[in-house]
MMTF fields as JSON, N, C-alpha, C and O atoms, coordinates in Angstrom:
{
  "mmtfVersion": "1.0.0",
  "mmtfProducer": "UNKNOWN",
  "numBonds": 355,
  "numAtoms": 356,
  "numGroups": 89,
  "numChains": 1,
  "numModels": 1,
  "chainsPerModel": [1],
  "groupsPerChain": [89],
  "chainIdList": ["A"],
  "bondAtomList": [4, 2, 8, 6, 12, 10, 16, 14, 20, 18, 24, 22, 28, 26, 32, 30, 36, 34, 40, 38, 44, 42, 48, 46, 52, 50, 56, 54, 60, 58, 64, 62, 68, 66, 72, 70, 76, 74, 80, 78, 84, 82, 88, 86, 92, 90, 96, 94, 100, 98, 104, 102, 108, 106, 112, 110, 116, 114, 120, 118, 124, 122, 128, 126, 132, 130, 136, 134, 140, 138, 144, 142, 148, 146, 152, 150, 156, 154, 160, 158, 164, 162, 168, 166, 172, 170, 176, 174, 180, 178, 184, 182, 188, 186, 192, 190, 196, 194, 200, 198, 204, 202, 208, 206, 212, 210, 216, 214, 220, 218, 224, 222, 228, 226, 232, 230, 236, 234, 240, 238, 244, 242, 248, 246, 252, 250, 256, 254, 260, 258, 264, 262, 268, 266, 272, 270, 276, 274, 280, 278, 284, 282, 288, 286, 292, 290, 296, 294, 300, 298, 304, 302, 308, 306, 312, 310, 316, 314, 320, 318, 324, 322, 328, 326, 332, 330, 336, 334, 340, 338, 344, 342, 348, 346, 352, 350],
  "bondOrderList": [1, 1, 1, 1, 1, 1, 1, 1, 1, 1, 1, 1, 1, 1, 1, 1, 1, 1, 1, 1, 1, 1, 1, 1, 1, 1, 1, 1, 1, 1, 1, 1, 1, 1, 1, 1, 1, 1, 1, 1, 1, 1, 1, 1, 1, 1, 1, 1, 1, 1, 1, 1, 1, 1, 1, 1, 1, 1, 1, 1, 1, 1, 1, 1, 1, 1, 1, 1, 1, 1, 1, 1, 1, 1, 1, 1, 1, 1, 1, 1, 1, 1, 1, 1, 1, 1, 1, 1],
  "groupList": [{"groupName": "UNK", "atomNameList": ["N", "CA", "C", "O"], "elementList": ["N", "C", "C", "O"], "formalChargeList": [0, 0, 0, 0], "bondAtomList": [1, 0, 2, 1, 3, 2], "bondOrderList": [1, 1, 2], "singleLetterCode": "X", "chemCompType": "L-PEPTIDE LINKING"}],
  "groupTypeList": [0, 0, 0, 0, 0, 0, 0, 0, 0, 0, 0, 0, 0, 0, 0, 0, 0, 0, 0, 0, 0, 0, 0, 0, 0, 0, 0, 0, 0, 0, 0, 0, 0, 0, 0, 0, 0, 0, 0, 0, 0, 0, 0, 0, 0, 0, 0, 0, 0, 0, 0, 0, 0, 0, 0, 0, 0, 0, 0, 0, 0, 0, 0, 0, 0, 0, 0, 0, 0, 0, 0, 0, 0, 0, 0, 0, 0, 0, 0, 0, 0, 0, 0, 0, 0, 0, 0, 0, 0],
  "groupIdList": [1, 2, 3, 4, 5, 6, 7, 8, 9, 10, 11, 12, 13, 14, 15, 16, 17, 18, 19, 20, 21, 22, 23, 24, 25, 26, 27, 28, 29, 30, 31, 32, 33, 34, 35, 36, 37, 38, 39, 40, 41, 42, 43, 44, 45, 46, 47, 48, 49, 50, 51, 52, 53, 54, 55, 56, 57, 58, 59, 60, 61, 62, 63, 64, 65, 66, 67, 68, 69, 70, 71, 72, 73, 74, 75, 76, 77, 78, 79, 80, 81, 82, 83, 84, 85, 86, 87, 88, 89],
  "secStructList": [7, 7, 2, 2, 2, 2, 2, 2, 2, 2, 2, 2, 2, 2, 2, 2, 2, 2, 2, 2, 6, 6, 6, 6, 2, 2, 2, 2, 6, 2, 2, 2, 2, 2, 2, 2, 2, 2, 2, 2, 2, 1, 7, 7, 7, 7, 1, 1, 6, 6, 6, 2, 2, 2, 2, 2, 2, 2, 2, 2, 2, 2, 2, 2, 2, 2, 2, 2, 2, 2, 2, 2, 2, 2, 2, 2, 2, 2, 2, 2, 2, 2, 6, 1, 2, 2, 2, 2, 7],
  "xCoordList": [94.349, 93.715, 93.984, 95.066, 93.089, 93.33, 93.348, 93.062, 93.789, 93.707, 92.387, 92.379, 91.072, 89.827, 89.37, 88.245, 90.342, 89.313, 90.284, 89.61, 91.182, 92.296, 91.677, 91.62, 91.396, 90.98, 89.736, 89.453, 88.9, 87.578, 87.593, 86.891, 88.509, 88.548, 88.99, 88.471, 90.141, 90.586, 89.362, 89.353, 88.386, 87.304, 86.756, 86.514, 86.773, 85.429, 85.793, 85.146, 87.57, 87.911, 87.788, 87.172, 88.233, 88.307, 86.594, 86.376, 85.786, 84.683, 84.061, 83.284, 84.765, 84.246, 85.285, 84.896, 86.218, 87.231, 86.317, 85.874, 85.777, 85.274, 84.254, 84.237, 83.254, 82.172, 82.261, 81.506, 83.171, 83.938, 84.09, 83.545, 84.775, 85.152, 84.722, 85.583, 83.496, 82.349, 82.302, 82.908, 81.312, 80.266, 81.1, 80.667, 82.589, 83.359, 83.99, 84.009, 84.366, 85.055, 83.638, 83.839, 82.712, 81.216, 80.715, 79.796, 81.092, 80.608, 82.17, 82.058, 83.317, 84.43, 84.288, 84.72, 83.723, 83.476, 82.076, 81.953, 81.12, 79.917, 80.69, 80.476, 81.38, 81.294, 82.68, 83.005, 83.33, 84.373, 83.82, 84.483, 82.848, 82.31, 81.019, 80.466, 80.737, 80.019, 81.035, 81.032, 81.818, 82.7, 83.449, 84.502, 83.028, 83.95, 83.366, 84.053, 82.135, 80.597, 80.838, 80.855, 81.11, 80.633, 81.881, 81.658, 83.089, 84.225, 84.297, 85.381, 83.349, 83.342, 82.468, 82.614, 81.502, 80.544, 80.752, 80.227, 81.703, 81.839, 83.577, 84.145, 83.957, 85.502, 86.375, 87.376, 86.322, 87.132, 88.328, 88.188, 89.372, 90.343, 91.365, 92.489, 91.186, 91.483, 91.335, 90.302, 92.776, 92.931, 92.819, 92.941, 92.506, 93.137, 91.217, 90.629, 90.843, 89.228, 88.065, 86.863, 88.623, 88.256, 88.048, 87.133, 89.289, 89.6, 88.737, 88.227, 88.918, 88.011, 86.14, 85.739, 85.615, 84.513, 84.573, 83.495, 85.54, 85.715, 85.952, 85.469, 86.929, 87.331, 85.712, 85.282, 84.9, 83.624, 82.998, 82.599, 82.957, 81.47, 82.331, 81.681, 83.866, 84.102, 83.776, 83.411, 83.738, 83.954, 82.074, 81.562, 81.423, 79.795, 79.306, 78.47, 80.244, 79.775, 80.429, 80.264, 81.347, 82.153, 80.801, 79.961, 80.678, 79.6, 78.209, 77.754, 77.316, 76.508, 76.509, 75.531, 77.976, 77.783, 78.921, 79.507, 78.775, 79.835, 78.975, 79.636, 77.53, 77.34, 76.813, 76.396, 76.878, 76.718, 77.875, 77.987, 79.218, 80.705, 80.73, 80.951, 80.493, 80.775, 80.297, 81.061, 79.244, 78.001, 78.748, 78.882, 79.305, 80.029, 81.278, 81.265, 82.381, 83.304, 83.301, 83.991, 82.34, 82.176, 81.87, 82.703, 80.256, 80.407, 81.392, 81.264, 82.076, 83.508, 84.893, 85.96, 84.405, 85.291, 85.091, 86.014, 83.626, 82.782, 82.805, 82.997, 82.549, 82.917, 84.122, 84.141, 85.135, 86.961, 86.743, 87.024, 86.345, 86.393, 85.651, 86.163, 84.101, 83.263, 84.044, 84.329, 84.738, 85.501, 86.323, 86.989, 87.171, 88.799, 89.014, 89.836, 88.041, 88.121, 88.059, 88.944, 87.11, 87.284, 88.282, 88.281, 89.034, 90.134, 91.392, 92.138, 91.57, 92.628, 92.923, 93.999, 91.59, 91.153, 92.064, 92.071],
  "yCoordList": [90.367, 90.421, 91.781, 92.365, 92.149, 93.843, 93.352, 92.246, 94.531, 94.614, 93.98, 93.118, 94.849, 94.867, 93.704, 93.325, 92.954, 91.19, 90.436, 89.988, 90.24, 89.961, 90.092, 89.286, 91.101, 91.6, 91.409, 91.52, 91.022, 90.148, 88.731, 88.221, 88.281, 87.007, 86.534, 85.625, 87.393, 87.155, 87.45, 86.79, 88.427, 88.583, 86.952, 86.267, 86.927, 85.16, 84.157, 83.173, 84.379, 83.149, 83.761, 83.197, 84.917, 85.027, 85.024, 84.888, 85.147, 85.533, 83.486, 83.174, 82.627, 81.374, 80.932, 79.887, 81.302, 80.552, 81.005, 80.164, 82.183, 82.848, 82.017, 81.198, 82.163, 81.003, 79.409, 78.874, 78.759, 77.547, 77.753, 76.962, 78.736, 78.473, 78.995, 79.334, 79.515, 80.265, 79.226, 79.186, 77.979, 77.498, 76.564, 76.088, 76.43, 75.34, 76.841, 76.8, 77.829, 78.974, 79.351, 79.222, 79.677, 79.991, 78.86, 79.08, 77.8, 76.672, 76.515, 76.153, 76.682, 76.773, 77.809, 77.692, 78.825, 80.105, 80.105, 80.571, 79.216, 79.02, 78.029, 78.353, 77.098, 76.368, 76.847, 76.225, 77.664, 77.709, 79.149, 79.618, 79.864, 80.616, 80.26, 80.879, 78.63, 77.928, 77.601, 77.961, 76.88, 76.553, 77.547, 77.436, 78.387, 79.539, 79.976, 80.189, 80.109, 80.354, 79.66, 80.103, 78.136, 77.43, 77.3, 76.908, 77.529, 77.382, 78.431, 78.431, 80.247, 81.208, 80.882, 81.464, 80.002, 79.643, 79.094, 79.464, 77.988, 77.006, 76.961, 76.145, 78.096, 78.987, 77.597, 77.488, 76.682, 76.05, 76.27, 76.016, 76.691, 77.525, 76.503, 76.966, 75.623, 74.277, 75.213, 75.709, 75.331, 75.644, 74.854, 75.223, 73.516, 72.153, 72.213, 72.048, 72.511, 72.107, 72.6, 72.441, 73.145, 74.325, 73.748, 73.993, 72.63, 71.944, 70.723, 70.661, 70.064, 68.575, 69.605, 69.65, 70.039, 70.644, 71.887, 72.186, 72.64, 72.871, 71.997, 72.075, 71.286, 69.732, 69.464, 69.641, 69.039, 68.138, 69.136, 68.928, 70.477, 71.221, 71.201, 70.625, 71.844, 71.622, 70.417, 70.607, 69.085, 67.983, 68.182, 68.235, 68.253, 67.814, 68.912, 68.625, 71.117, 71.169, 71.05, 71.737, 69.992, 69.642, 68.51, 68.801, 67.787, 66.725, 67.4, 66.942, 68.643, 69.043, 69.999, 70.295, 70.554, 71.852, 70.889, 71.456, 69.596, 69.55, 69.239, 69.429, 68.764, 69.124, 70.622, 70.893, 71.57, 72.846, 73.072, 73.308, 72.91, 73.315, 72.852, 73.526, 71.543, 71.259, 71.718, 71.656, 72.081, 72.89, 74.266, 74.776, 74.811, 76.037, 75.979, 76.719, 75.016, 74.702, 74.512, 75.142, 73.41, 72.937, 74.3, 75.038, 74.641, 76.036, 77.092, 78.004, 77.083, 78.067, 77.583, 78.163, 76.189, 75.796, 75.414, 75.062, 75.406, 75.455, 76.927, 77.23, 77.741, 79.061, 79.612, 80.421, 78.983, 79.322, 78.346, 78.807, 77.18, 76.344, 76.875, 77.321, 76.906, 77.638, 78.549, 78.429, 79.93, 81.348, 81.026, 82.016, 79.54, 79.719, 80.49, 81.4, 80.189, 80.891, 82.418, 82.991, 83.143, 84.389, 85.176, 86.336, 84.129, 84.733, 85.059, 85.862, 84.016, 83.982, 85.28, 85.719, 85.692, 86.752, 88.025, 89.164],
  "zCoordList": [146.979, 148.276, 148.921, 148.854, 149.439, 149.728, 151.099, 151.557, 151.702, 153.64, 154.456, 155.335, 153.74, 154.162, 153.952, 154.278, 153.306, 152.758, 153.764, 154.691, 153.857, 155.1, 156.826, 157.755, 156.711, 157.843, 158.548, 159.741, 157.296, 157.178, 157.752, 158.625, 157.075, 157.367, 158.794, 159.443, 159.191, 160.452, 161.594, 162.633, 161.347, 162.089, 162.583, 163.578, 160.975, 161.564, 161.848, 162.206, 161.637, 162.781, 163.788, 164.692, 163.991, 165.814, 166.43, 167.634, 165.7, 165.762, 166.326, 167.229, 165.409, 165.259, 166.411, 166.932, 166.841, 168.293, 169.027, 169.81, 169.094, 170.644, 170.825, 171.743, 169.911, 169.933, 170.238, 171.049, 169.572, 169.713, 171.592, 172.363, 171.981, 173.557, 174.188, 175.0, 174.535, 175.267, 176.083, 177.154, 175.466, 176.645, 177.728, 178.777, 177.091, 178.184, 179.237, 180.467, 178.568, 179.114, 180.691, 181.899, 180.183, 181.019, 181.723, 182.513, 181.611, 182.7, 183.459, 184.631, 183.091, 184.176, 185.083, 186.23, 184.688, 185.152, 186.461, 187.594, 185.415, 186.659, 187.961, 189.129, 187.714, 188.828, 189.539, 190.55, 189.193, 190.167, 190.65, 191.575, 190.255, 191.53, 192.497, 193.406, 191.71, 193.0, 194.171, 195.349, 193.526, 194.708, 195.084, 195.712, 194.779, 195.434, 196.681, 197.68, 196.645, 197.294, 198.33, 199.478, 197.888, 198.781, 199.621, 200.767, 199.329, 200.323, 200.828, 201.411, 201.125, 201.637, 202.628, 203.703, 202.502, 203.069, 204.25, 205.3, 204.083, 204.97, 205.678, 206.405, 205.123, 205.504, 204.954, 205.662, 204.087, 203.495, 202.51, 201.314, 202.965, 201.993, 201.134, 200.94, 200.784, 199.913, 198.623, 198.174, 198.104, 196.835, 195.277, 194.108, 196.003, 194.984, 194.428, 193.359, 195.725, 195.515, 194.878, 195.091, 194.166, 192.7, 191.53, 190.743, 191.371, 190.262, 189.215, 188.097, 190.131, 189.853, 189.431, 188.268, 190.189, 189.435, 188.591, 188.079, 188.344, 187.373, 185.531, 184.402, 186.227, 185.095, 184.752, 183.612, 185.805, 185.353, 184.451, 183.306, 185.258, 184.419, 182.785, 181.912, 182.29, 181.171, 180.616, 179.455, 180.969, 180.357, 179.994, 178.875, 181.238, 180.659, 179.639, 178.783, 179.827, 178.462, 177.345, 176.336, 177.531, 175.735, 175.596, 174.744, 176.059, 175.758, 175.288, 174.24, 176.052, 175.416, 174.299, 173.613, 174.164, 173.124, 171.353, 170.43, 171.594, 170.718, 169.421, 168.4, 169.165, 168.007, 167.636, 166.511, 168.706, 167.921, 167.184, 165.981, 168.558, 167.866, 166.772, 165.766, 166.778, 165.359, 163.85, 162.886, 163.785, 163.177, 162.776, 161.664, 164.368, 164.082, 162.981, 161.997, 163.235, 162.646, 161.448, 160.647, 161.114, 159.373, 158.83, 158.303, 159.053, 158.303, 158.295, 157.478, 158.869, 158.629, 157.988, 157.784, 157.737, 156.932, 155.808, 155.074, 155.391, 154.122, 153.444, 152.266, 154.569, 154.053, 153.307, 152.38, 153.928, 153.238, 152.189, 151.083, 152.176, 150.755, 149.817, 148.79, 150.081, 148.598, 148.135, 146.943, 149.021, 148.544, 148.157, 147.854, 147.746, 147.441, 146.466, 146.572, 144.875, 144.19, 144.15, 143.515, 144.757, 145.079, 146.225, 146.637, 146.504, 147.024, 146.837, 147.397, 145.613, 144.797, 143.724, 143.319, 143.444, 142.36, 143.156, 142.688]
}
C-alpha cells in the first residue's frame, strides 16, 4: 500500500461523513437562524429556545435524507469490500 492509495481512501471517507452530515448539519443551521430571526424580532433573549426546533428540524431531516444516507453508506462500503483484494496487493 503506498501513501497515495492510503490517502485516497481516507479522502472518501471523509468525503462520505461530510455528505452523511450535511443535510441534518444545514437544517440545524436553517432553523436556529430562524429562530434566531425571530427572537431579534420580537427582542426574546431565551437561550433554551433555540433548541427544541433545532432538535425537530434534525429529527425531520434524519427522516427525509435517511434512504439517501443510506445509499451513501452501502456504496462505500461495497466499495472497501469489492477492493479488498486490491488492497492487499
Amino acid at each position: 500500500m503506498t501513501p497515495e492509495f492510503v490517502t485516497g481512501i481516507f479522502i472518501e471517507a471523509l468525503k462520505t461523513a461530510i455528505f452523511l452530515a450535511a443535510p441534518c448539519l444545514l437544517a440545524g443551521l436553517v432553523a436556529g437562524v430562524l429562530v434566531s430571526m425571530f427572537q431579534t424580532a420580537t427582542q426574546i433573549n431565551e437561550m433554551t429556545l433555540v433548541f427544541i426546533p433545532k432538535m425537530i428540524a434534525v429529527v425531520v431531516a434524519l427522516l427525509v435524507f435517511i434512504p439517501w444516507m443510506l445509499q451513501i453508506i452501502i456504496g462505500f462500503t461495497q466499495n472497501l469490500f469489492i477492493n479488498i483484494p486490491s488492497y492487499i496487493r
